[in-house]
VMD Tcl script that draws the C-alpha trace (Angstrom):
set ca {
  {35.80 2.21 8.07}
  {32.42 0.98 9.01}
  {30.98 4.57 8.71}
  {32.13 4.62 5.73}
  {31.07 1.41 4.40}
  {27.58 1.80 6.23}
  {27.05 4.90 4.25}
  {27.70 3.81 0.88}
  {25.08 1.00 1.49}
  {22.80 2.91 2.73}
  {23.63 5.48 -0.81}
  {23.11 2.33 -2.65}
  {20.06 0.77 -1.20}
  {18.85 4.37 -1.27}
  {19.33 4.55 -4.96}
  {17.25 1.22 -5.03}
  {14.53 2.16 -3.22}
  {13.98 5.37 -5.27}
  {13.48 3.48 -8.63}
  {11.19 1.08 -6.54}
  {9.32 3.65 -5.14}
  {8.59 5.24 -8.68}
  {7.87 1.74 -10.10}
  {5.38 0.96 -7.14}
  {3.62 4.89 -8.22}
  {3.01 3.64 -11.76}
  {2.00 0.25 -10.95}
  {0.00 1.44 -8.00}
  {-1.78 4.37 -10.84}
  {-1.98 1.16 -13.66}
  {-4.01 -1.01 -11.28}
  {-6.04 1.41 -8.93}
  {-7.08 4.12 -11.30}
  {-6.01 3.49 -15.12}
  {-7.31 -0.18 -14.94}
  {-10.79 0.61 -12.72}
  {-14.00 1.03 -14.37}
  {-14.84 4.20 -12.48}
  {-11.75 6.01 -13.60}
  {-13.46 6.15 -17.16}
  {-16.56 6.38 -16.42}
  {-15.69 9.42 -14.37}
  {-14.21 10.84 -17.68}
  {-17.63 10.09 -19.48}
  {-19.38 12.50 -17.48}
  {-16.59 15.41 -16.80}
  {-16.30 15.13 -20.45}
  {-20.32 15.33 -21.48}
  {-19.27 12.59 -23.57}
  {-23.16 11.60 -24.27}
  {-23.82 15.17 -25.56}
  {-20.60 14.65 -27.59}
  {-21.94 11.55 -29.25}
  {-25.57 12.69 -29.73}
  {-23.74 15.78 -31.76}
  {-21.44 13.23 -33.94}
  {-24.52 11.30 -34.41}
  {-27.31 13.80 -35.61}
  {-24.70 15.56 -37.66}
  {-24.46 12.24 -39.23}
  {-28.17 11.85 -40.06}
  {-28.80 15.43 -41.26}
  {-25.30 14.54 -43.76}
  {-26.86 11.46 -45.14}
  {-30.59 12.43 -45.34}
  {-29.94 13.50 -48.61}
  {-28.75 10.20 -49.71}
  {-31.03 7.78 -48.20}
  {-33.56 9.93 -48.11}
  {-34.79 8.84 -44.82}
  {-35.52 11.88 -42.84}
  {-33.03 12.63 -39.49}
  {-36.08 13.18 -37.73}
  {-36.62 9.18 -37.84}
  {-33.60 8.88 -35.18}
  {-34.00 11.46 -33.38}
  {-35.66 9.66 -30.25}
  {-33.12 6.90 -30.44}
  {-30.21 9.36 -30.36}
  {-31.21 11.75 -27.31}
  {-28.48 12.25 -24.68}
  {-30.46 10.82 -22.32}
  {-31.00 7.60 -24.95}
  {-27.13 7.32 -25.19}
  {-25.68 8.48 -21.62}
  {-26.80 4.74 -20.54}
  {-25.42 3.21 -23.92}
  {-21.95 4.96 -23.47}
  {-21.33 3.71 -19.88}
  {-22.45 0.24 -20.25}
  {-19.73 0.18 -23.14}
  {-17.21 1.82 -21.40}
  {-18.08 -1.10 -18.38}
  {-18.10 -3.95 -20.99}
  {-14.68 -2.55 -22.53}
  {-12.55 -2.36 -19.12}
  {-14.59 -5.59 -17.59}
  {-13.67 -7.54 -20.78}
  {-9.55 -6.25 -20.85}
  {-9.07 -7.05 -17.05}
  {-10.66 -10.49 -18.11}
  {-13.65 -10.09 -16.02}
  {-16.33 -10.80 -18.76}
  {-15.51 -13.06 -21.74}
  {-17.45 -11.17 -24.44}
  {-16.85 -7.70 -25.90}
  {-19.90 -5.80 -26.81}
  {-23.37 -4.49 -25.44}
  {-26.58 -5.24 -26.34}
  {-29.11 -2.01 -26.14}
  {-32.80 -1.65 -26.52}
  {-33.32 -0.36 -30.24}
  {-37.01 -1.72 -30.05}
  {-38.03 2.20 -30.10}
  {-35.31 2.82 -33.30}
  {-36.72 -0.21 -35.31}
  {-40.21 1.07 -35.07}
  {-39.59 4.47 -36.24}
  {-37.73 2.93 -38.84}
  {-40.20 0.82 -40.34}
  {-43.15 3.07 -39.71}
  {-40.92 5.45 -41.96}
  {-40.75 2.75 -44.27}
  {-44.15 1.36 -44.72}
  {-45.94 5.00 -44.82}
  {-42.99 5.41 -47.72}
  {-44.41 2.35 -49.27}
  {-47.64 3.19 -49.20}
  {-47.49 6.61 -50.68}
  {-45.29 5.17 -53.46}
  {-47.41 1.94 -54.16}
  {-43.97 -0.27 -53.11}
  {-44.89 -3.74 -52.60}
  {-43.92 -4.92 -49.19}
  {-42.42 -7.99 -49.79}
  {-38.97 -9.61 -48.97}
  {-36.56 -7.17 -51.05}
  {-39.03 -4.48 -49.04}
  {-37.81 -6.39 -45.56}
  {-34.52 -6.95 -46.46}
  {-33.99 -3.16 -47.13}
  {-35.82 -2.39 -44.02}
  {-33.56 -5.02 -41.65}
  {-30.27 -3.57 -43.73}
  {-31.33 0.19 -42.53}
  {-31.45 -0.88 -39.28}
  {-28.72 -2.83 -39.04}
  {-26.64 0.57 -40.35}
  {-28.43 2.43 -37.35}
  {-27.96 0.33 -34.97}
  {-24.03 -0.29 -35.86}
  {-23.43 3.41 -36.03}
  {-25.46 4.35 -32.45}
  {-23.41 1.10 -31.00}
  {-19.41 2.51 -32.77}
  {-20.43 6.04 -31.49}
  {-21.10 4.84 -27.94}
  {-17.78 3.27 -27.97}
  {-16.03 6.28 -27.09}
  {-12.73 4.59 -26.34}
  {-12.91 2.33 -29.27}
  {-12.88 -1.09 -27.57}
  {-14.07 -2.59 -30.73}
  {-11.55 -1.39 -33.61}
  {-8.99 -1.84 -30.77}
  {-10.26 -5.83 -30.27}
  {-10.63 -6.06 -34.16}
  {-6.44 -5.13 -34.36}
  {-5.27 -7.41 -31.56}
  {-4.33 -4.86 -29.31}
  {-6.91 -5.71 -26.62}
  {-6.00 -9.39 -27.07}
  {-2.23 -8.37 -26.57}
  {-3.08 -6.29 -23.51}
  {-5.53 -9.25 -21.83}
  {-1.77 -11.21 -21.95}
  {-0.44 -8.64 -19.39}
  {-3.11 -6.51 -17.36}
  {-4.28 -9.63 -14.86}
  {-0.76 -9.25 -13.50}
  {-0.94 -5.59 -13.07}
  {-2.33 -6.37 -9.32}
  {0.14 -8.34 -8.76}
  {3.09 -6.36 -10.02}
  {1.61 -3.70 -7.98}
  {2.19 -5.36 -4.30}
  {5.41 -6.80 -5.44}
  {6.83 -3.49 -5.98}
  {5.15 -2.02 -2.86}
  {6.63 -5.29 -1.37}
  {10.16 -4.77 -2.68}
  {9.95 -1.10 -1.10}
  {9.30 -2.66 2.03}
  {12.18 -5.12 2.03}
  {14.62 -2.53 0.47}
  {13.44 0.32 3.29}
  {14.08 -2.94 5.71}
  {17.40 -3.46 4.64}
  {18.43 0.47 4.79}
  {16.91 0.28 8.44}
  {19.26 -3.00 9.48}
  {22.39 -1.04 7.89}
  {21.74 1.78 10.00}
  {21.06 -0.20 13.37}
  {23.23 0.87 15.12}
  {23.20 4.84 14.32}
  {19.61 5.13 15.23}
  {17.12 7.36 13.24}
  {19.30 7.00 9.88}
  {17.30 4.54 8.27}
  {14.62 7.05 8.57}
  {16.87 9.80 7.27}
  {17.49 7.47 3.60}
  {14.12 6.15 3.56}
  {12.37 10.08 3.88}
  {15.05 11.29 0.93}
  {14.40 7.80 -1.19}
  {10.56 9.28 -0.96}
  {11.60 12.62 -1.82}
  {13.50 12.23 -4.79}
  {11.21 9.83 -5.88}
  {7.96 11.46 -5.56}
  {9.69 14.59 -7.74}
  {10.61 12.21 -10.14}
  {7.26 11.56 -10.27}
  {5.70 15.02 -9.57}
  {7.72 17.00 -12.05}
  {6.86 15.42 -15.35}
  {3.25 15.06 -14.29}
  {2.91 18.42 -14.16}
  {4.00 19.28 -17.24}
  {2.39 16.85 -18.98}
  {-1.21 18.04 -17.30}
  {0.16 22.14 -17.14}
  {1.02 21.90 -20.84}
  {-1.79 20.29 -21.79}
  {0.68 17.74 -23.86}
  {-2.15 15.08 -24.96}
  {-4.13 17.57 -26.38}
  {-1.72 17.58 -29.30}
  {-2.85 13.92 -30.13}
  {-4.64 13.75 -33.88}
  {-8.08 11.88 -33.30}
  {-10.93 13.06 -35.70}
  {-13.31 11.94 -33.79}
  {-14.66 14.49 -31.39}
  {-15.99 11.89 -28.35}
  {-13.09 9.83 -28.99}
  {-10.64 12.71 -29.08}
  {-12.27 13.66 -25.35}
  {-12.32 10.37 -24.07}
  {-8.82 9.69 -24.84}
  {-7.03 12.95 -23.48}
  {-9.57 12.53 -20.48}
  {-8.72 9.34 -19.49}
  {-4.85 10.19 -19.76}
  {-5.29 13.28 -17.90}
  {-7.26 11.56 -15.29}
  {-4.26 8.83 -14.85}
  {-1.42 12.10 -14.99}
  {-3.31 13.44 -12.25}
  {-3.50 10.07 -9.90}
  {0.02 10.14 -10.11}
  {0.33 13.47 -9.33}
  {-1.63 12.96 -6.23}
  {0.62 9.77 -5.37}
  {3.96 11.88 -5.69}
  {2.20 14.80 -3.11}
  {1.40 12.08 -0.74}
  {4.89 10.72 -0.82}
  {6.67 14.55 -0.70}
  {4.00 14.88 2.53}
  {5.44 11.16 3.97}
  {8.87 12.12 2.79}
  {8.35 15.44 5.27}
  {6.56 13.32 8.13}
  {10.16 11.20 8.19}
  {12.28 14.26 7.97}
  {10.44 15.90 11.29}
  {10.59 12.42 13.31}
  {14.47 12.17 12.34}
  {14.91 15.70 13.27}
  {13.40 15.20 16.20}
  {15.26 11.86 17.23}
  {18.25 13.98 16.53}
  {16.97 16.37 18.73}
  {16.21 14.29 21.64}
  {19.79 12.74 21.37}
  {21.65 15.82 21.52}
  {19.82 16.99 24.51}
  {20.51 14.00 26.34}
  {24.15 14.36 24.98}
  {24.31 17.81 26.69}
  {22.30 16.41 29.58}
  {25.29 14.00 29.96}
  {28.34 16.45 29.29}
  {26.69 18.75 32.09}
  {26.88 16.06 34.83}
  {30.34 15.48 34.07}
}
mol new
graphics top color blue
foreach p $ca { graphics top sphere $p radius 0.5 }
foreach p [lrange $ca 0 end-1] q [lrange $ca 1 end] { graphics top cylinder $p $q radius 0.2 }
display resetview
């Protein structure tokens, strides 16, 4: 009768600690990889996002050049690769350092010294060829144009969209939550602990055991884990999400892909500590039987 009721504990407890070892994975993945800086800004440069953007953004200026009739040339400086690459990541930086609460503004403030100028040497030589007086409509057309540059270089850069995010309320949603992701990270790797504890006093008296539920808890959970990871990143499933915007669109799937495979990595690290617990039961099991031969021989 106590077998029996030592074993279904230890099947219960076993369930228990499965679910809390797949909540501790995705916690663990939220806090240490989705919710770090470097997890994105890894993305920005696997994904060329600054060649991306520089694309999106002379496009742009060749499209209007027609209609404002300021030459695409004029931004071309401003909107080199090598202009935006520093842009891009101290966005992305601001973005995550303002949802984890670590800055209280959202938003970066570039250098467009370089932009203005070639704006309003475009402007004045316009002027002057045209006999425009350059007064304060003249200014105020000048300030407006780059105002529109600037804006456009800056919602480019945001390749995760921070700001039309912010603007909806999701961001101030999300602040609500993600300071306790830390925290609801060690209380599930805490409740493993106590739960793996409590499997381990069930079993005290049938030595090894514990380590027996605790290695299949880690098992089953890291598949549970493993399996739909895979498929997500095999199948290439978030490559089926509809975002026009090319450095967005990369950005995105990226990011998501970059998370899928963290937790892939988590779930082969558990199947490895699941097998780890498997050898040192089978070889407690081992050692026992031996000495139970070693004892049936002397008698």
């Amino acid at each position: 009768m106590n077998k029996a009721s030592t074993y279904i504990a230890s099947v219960i407890f076993t369930l228990l600690l499965i679910f809390l070892m797949i909540a501790a994975a995705l916690t663990g993945v939220l806090r240490f990889c989705a919710l770090k800086t470097d997890t994105a800004l890894s993305v920005v440069d696997s994904q060329d996002l600054a060649a991306r953007v520089h694309n999106a953004l002379e496009t742009t200026a060749r499209q209007q050049e027609s209609t404002t009739g300021i030459p695409a040339d004029v931004y071309k400086a401003a909107i080199s690769e090598e202009q935006l690459a520093p842009i891009i990541r101290d966005t992305v930086t601001n973005g995550f350092a303002y949802l984890r609460g670590d800055t209280a503004s959202l938003g970066v403030q570039p250098d467009f010294s370089g932009l203005e100028t070639e704006i309003r040497g475009f402007f004045e030589s316009y002027a002057k060829e045209h006999s425009i007086a350059q007064d304060e409509k003249f200014e105020t057309a000048v300030r407006s144009t780059m105002d529109a540059a600037e804006q456009n270089i800056l919602t480019a850069c945001d390749v995760f969209r921070f700001g039309s995010l912010n603007d909806a309320g999701v961001i101030k949603s999300a602040k609500v939550y993600v300071p306790w992701a830390g925290a609801a990270a060690l209380a599930m790797i805490a409740a493993v602990i106590i739960a793996a504890g409590i499997i381990f006093l069930i079993n005290v008296h049938a030595r090894g055991n514990g380590i027996y539920w605790c290695a299949t808890a880690a098992l089953i959970a890291s598949l549970l884990v493993l399996i739909p990871s895979v498929w997500l990143q095999q199948t290439r499933w978030f490559d089926r999400f509809a975002v026009k915007t090319d450095q967005t669109y990369a950005a995105v799937t990226g990011y998501l892909y970059a998370n899928t495979h963290a937790l892939i990595v988590t779930a082969i690290g558990g199947i490895i500590g699941a097998a780890v617990l498997y050898l040192i039961f089978a070889l407690i099991r081992f050692r026992r039987h031996q000495r139970a031969v070693r004892r049936n021989a002397k008698h």
